[in-house]
Every structure is written in C-alpha cells, then in structure tokens.
DSSP file (Angstrom, degrees, kcal/mol; ACC not computed):
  #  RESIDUE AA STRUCTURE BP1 BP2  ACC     N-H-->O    O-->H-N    N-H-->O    O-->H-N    TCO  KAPPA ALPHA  PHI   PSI    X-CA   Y-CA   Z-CA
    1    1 A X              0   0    0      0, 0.0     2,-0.3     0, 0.0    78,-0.1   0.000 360.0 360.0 360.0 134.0   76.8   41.4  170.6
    2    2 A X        +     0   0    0     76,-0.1     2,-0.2     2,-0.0    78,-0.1  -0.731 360.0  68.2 -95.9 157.2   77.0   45.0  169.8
    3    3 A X  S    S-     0   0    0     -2,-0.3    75,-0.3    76,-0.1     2,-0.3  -0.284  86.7 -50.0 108.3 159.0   74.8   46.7  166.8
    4    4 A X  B     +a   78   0A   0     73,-1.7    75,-2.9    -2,-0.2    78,-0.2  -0.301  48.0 170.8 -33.8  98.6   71.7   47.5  165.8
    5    5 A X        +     0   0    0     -2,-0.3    78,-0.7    73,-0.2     2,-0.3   0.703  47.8  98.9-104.7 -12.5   68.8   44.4  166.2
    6    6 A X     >  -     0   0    0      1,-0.1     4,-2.9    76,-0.1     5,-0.1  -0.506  64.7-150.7 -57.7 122.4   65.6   46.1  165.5
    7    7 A X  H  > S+     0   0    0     -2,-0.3     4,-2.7     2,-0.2    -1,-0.1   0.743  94.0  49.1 -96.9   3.4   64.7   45.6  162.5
    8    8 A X  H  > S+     0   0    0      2,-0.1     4,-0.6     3,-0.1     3,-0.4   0.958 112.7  49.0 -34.7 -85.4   62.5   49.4  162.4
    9    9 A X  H >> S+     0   0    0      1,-0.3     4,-2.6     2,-0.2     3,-0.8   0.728 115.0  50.5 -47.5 -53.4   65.6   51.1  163.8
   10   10 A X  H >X S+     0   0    0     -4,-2.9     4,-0.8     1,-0.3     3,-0.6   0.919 118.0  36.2 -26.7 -78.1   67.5   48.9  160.6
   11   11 A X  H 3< S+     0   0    0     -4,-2.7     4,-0.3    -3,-0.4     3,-0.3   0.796 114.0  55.1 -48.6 -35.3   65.3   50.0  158.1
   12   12 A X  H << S+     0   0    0     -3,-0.8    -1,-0.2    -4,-0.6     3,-0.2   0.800 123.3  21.3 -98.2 -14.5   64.7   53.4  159.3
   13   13 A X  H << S+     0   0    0     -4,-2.6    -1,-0.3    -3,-0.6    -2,-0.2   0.383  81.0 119.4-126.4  22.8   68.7   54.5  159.4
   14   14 A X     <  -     0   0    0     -4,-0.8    61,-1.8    -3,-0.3    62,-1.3   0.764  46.4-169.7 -54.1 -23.1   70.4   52.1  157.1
   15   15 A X        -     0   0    0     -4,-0.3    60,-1.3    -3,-0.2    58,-0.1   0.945  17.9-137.4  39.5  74.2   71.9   54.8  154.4
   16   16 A X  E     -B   74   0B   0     58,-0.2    58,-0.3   109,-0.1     2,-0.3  -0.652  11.5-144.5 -67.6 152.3   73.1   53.0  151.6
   17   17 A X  E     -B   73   0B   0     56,-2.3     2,-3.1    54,-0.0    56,-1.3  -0.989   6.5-143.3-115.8 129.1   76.0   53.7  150.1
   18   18 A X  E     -B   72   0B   0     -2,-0.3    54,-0.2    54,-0.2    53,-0.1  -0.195  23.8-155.0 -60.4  47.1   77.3   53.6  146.1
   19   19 A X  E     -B   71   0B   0     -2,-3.1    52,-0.6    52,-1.2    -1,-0.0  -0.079  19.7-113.9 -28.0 118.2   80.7   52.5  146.3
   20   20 A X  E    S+     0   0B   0     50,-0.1    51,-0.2     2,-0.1     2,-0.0  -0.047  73.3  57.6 -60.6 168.3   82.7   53.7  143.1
   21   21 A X  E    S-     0   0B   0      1,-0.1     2,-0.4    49,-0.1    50,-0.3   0.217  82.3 -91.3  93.4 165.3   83.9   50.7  141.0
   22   22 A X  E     -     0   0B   0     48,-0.1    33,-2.9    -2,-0.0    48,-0.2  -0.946  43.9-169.8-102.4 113.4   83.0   48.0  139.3
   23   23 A X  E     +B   69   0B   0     46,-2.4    46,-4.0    -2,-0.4     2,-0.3  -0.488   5.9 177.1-121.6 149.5   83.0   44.5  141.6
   24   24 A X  E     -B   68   0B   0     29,-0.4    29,-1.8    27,-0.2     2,-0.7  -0.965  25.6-121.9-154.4-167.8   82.7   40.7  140.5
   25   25 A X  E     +E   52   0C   0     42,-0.6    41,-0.5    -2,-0.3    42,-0.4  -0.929  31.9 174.9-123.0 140.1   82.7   37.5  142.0
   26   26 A X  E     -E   51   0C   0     25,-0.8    25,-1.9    -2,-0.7     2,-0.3  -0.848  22.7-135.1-136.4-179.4   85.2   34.8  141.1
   27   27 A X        +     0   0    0     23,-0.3     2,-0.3    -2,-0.2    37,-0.2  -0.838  21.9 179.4-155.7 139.7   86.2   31.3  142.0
   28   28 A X        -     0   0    0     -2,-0.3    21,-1.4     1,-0.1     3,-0.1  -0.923  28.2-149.6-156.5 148.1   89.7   30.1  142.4
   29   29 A X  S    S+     0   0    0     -2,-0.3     2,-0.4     1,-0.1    -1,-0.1   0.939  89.0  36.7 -72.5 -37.8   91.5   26.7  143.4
   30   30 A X        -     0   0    0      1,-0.2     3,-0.4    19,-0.0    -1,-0.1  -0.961  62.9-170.9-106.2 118.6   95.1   28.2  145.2
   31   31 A X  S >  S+     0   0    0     -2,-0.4     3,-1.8     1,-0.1    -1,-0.2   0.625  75.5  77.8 -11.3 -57.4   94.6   31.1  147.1
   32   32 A X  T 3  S+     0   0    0      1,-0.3    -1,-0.1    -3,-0.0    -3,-0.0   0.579  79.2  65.1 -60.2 -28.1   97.8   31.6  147.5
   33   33 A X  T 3  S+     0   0    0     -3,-0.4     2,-0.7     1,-0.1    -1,-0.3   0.112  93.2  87.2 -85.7  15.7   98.4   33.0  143.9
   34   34 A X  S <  S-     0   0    0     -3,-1.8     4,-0.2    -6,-0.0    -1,-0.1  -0.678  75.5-142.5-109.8  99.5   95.9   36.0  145.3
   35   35 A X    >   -     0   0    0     -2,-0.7     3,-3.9     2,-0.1    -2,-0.1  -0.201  16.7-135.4 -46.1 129.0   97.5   38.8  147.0
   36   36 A X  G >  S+     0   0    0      1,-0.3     3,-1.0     2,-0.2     2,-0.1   0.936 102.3  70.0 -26.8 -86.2   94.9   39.9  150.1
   37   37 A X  G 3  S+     0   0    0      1,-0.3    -1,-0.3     3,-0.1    -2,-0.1   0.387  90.3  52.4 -22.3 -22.1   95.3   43.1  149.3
   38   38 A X  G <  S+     0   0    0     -3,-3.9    -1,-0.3    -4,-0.2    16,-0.3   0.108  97.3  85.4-120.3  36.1   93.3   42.9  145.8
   39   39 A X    <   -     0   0    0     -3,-1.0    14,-0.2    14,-0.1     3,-0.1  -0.817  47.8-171.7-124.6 150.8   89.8   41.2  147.6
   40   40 A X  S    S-     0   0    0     12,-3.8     2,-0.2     1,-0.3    13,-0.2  -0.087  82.4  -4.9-123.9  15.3   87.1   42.9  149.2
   41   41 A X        -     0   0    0     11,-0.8     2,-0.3     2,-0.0    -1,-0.3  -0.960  58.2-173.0-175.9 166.0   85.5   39.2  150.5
   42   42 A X        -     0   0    0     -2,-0.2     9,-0.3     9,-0.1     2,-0.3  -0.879   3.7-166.5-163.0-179.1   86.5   36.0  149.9
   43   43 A X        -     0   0    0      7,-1.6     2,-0.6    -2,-0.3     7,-0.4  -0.916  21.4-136.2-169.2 129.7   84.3   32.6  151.1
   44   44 A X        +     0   0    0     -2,-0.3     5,-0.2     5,-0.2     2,-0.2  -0.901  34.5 169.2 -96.0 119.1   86.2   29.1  151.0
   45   45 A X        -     0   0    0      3,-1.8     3,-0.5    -2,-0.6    -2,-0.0  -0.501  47.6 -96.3 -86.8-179.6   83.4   26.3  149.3
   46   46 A X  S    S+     0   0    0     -2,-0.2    -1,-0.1     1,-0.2     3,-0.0   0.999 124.5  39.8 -73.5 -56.8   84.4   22.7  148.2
   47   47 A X  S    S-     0   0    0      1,-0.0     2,-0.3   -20,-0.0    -1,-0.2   0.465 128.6 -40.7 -80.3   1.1   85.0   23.2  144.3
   48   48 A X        -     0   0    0     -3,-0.5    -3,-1.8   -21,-0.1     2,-0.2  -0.999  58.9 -66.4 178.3 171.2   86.8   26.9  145.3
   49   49 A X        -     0   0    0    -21,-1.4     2,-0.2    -2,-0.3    -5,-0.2  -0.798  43.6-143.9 -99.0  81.7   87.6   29.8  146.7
   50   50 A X        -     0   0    0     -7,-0.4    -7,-1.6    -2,-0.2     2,-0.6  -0.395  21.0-166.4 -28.2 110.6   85.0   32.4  145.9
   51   51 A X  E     -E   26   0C   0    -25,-1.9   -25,-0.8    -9,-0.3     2,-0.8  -0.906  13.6-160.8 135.1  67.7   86.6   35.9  145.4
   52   52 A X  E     +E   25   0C   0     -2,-0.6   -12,-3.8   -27,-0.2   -11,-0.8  -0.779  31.2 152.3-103.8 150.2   85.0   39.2  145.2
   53   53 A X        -     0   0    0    -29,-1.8   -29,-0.4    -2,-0.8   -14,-0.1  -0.960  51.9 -85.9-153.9 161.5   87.0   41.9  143.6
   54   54 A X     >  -     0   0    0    -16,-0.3     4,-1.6    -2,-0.2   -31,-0.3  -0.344  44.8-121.3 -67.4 157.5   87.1   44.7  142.0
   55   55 A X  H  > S+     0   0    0    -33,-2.9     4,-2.5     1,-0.2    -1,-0.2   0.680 111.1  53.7 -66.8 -19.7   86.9   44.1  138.1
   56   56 A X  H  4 S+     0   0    0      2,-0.2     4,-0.3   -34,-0.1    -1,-0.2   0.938 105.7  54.8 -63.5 -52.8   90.0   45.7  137.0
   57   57 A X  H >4 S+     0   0    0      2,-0.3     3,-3.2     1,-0.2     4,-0.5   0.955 106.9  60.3  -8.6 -84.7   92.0   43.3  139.7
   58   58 A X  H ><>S+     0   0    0     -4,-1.6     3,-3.6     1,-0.3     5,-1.8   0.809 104.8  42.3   6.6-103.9   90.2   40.6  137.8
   59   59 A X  T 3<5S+     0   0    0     -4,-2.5    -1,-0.3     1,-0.2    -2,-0.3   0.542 106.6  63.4 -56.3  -1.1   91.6   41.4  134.8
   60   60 A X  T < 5S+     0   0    0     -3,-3.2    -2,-0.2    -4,-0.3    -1,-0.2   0.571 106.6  35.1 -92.8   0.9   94.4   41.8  136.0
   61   61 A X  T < 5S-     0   0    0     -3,-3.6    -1,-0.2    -4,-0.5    -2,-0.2  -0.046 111.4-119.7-124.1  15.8   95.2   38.3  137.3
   62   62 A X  T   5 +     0   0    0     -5,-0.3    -3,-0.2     1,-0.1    -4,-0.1   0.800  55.8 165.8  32.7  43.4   93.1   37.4  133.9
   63   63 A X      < -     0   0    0     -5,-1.8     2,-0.3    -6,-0.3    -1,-0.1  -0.455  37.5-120.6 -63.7 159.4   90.3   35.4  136.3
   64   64 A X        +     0   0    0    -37,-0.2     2,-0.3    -6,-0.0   -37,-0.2  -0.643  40.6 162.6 -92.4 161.0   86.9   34.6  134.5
   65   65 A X        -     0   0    0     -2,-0.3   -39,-0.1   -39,-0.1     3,-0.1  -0.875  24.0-163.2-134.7 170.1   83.3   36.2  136.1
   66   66 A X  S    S+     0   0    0    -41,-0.5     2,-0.6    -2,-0.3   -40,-0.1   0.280  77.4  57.9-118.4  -0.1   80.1   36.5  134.6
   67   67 A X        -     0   0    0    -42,-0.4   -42,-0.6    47,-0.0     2,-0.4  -0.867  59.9-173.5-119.3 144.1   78.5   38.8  136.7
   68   68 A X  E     -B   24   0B   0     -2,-0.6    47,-2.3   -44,-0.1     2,-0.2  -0.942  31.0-179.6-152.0 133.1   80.3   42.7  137.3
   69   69 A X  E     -BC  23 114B   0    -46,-4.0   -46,-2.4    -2,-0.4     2,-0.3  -0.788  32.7-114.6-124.5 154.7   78.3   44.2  139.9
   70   70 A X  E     - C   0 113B   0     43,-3.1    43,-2.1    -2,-0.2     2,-1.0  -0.933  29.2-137.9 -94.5 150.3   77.9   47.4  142.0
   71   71 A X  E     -BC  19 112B   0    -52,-0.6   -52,-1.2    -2,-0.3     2,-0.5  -0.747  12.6-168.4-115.2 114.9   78.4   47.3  145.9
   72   72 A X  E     -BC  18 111B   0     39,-3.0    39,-2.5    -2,-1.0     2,-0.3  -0.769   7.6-154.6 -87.8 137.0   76.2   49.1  148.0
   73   73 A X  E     -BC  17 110B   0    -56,-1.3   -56,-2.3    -2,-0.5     2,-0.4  -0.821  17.5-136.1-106.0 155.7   77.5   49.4  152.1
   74   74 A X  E     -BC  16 109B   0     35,-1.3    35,-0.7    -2,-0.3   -58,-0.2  -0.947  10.5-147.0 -99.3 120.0   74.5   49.9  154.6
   75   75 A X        +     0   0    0    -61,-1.8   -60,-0.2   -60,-1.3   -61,-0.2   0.734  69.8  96.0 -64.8 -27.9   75.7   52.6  156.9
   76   76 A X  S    S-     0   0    0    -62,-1.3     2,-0.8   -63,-0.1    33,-0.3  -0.306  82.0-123.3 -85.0 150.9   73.8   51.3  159.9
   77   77 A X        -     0   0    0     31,-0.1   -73,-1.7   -67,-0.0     2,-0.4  -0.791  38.1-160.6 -83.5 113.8   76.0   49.0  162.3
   78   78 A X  B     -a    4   0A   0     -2,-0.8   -73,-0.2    29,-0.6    27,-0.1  -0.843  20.5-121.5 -94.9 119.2   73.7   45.6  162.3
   79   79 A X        -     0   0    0    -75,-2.9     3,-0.2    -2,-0.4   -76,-0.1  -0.182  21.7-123.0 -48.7 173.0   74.1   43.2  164.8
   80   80 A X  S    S+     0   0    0    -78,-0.1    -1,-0.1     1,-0.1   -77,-0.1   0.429 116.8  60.7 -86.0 -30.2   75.1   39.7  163.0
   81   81 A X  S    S+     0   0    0      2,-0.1    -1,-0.1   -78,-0.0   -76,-0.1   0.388  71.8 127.3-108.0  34.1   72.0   38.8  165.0
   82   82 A X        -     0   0    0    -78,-0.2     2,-0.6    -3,-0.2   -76,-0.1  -0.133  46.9-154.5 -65.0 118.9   69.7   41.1  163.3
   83   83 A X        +     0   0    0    -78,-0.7   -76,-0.2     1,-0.1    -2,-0.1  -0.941  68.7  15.2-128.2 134.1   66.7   39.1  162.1
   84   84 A X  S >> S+     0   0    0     -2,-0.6     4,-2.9   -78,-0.1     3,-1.4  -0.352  85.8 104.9 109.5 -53.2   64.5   40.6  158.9
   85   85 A X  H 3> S+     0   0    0      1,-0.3     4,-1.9     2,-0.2     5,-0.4   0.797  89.6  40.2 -51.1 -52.2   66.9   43.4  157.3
   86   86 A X  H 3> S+     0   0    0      1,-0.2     4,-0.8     2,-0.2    -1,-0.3   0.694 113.3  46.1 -70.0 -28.3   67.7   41.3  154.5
   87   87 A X  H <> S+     0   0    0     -3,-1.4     4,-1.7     3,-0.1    -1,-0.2   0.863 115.3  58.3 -58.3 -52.0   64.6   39.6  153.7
   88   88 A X  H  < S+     0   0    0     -4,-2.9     4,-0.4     2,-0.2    -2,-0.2   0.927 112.2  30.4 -38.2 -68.9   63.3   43.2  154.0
   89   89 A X  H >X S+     0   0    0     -4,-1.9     3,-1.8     1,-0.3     4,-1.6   0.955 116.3  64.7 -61.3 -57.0   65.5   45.2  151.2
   90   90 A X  H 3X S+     0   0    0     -4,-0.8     4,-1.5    -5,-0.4    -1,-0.3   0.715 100.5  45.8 -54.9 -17.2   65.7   42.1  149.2
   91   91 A X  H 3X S+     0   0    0     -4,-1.7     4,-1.3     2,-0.2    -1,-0.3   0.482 105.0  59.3 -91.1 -11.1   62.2   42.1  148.6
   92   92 A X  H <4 S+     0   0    0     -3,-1.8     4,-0.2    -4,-0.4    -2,-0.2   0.584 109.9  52.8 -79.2  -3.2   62.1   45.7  147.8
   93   93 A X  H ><>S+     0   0    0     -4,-1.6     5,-2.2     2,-0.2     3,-0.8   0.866  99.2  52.0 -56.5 -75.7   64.4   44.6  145.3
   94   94 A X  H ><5S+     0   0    0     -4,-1.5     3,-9.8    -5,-0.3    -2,-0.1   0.948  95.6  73.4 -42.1 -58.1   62.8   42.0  143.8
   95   95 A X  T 3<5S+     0   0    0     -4,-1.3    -1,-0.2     1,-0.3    -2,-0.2   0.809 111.0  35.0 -13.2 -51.1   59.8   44.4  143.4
   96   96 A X  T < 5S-     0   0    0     -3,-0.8    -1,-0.3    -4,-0.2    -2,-0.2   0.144 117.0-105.9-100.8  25.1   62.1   45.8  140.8
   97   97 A X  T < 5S+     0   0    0     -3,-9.8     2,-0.4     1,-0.2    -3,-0.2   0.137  72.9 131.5  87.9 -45.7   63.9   43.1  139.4
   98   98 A X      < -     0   0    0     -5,-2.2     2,-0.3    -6,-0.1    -1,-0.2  -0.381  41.8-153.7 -77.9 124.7   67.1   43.5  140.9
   99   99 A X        -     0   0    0     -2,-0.4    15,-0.4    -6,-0.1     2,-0.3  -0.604   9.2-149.3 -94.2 177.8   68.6   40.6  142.3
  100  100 A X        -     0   0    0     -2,-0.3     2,-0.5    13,-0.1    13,-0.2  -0.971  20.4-155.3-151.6 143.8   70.8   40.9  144.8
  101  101 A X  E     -D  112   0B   0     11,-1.6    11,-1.1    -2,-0.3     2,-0.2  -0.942  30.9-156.8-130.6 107.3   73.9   39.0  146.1
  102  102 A X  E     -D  111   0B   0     -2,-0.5     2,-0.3     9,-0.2     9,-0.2  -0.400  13.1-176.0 -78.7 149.5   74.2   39.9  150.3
  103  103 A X  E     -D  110   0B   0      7,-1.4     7,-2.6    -2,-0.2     2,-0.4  -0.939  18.2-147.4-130.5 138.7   77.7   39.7  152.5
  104  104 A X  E     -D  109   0B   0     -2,-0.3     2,-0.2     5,-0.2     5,-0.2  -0.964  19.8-172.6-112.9 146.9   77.2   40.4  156.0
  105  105 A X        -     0   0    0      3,-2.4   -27,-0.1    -2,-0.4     5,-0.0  -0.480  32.8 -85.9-119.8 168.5   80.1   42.0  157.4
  106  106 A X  S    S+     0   0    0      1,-0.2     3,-0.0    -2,-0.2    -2,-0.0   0.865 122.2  10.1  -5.2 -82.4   81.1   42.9  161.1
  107  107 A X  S    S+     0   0    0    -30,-0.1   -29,-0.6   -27,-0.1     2,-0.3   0.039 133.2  23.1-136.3  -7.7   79.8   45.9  161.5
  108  108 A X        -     0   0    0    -31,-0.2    -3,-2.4   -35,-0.0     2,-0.2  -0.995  62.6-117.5-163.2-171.1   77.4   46.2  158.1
  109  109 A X  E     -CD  74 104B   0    -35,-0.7   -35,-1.3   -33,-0.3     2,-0.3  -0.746  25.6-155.5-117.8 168.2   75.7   44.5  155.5
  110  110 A X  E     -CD  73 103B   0     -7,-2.6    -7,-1.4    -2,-0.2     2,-0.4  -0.991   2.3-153.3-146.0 154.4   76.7   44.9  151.8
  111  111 A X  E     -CD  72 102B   0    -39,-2.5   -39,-3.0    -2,-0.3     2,-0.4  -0.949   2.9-159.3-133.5 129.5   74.4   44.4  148.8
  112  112 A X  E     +CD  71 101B   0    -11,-1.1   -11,-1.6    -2,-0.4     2,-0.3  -0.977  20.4 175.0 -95.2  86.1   76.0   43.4  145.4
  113  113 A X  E     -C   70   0B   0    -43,-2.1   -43,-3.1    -2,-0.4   -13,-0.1  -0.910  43.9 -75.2-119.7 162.4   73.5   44.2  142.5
  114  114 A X  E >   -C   69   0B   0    -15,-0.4     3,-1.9    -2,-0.3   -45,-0.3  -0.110  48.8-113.0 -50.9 136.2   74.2   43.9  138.5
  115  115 A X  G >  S+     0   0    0    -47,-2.3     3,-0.8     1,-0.3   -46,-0.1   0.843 115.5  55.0 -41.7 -64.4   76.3   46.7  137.5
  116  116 A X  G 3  S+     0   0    0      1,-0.3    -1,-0.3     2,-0.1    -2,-0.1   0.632 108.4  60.1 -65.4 -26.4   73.2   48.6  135.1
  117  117 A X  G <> S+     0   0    0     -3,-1.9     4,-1.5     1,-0.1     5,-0.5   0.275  76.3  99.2-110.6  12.9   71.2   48.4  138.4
  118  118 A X  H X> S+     0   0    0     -3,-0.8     4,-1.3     1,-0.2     3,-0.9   0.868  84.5  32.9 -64.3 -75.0   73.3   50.4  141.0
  119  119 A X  H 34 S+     0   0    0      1,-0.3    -1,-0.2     2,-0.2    -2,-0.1   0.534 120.7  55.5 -80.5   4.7   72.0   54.1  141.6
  120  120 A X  H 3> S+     0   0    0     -3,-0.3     4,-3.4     2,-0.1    -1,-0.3   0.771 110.9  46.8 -88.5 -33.1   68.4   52.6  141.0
  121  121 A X  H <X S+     0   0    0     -4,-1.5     4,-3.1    -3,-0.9     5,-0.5   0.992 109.8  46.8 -36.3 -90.2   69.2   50.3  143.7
  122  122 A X  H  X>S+     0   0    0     -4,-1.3     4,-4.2    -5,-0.5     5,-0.6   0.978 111.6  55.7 -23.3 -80.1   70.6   52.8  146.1
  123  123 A X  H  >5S+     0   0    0     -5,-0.4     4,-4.8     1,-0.3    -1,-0.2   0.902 113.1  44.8 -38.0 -50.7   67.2   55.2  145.3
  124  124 A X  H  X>S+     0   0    0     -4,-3.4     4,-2.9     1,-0.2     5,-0.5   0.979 111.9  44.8 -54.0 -58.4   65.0   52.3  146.3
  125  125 A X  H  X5S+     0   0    0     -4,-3.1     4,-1.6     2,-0.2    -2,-0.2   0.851 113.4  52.1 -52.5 -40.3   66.6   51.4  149.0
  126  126 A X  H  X5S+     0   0    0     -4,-4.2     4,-3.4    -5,-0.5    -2,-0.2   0.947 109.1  53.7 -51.8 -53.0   66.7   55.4  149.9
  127  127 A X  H  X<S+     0   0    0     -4,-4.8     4,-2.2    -5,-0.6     3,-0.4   0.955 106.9  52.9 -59.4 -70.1   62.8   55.2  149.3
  128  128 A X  H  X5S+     0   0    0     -4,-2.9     4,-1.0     1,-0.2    -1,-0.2   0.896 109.9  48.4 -35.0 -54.1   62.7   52.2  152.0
  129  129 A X  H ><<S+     0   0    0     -4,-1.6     3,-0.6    -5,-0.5    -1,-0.2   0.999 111.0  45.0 -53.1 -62.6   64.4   54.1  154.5
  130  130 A X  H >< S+     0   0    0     -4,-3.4     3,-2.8    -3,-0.4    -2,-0.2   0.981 108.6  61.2 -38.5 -75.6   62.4   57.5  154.3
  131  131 A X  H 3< S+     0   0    0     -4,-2.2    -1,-0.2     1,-0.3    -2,-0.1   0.571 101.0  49.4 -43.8 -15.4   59.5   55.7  154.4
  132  132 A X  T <<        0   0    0     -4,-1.0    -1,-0.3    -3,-0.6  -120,-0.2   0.294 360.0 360.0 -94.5   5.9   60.2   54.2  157.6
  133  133 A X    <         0   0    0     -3,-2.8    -1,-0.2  -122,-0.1    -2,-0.1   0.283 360.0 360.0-114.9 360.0   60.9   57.4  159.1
C-alpha cells in the first residue's frame, strides 16, 4: 500500500490545510434525489445515508444539519494503514476543546471541526507539526 506509515514522518510533514467554506453533515433516506456532484463524502448506515456537503448545497436541497463545520485536508499522503495520526491530532485537539469529526480518504486524512473553531484548529495542528521537526 502506498503512503506515508510512520507516524513521526506523519506528524512531522502533515500541513494542514483550511479549506474555504462552510461544510455539514446530513442524513438522507434516497440518494438518488442527491446529485454526486454537490457531496464531498457520503457513508451508507442503516437509518441513512450520511452526507457531507457544503452548507449552501444544503440549503439548497433544504436538508436539516446541526453541526456547520470547517474542513481541514492533511497534505501528507497517509497510508490507510497508518497507525497513531489520528489518535495523535485528535488529542491535541481535545487539549483545546475542539472536537473533531475524521474521514480518511485515499491519499489523506480530513478533519471536520465546528465552524468558530477552524484557523485555531489549523494553528494547533501547525504547532504539532513544527514541533516534530
């Protein structure tokens, strides 16, 4: 499997990134009445389809959320079999309060925190990195 499994080498080049927008997670029964095009994730469970999307999208198909979030990308390419990273950052998190809702992706991981909490997020997570360097 190709990526990054050390979880030093993780920490020490991960580069978060702020992604503009505002993102939220919703739940829907048919799919089918969601175009592809307007998700950035989606995860099938028993009571739904889970949905993240951006928050305008949202409203715009008038879905409910509670949550509107910012999405941080982690630059570094992470193996899927990467053991630590997320326990790591998430507990520098906690430190501060911010919870954090993870997706692991391909080729990176991406961290979902409460809207108010984005670019403190990001700085911490900056701070984690340095330090490891």
């Amino acid at each position: 499997m190709s990526g990054e499994t050390k979880l030093a080498d993780l920490v020490k080049n991960m580069t978060p990134r702020l992604n503009e927008g505002a993102y939220v997670f919703v739940t829907v029964k048919d799919i089918n009445k969601i175009d592809r095009a307007d998700t950035v994730g989606e995860f099938k469970e028993a009571e739904g389809t889970t949905l993240v999307m951006e928050k305008k999208k949202a409203d715009e198909y008038r879905l409910s959320y509670e949550y509107v979030a910012s999405w941080i990308t982690l630059m570094v390419r992470s193996s899927l079999e990467a053991v630590g990273l997320t326990a790591h950052f998430s507990a520098a998190l906690a430190k501060h309060h911010i919870s954090c809702n993870v997706i692991a992706g391909y080729y990176h991981d991406h961290i979902f925190v409460d809207k108010k909490d984005g670019k403190k997020a990001v700085q911490i997570l900056m701070e984690l990195c340095n330090s490891s360097k």
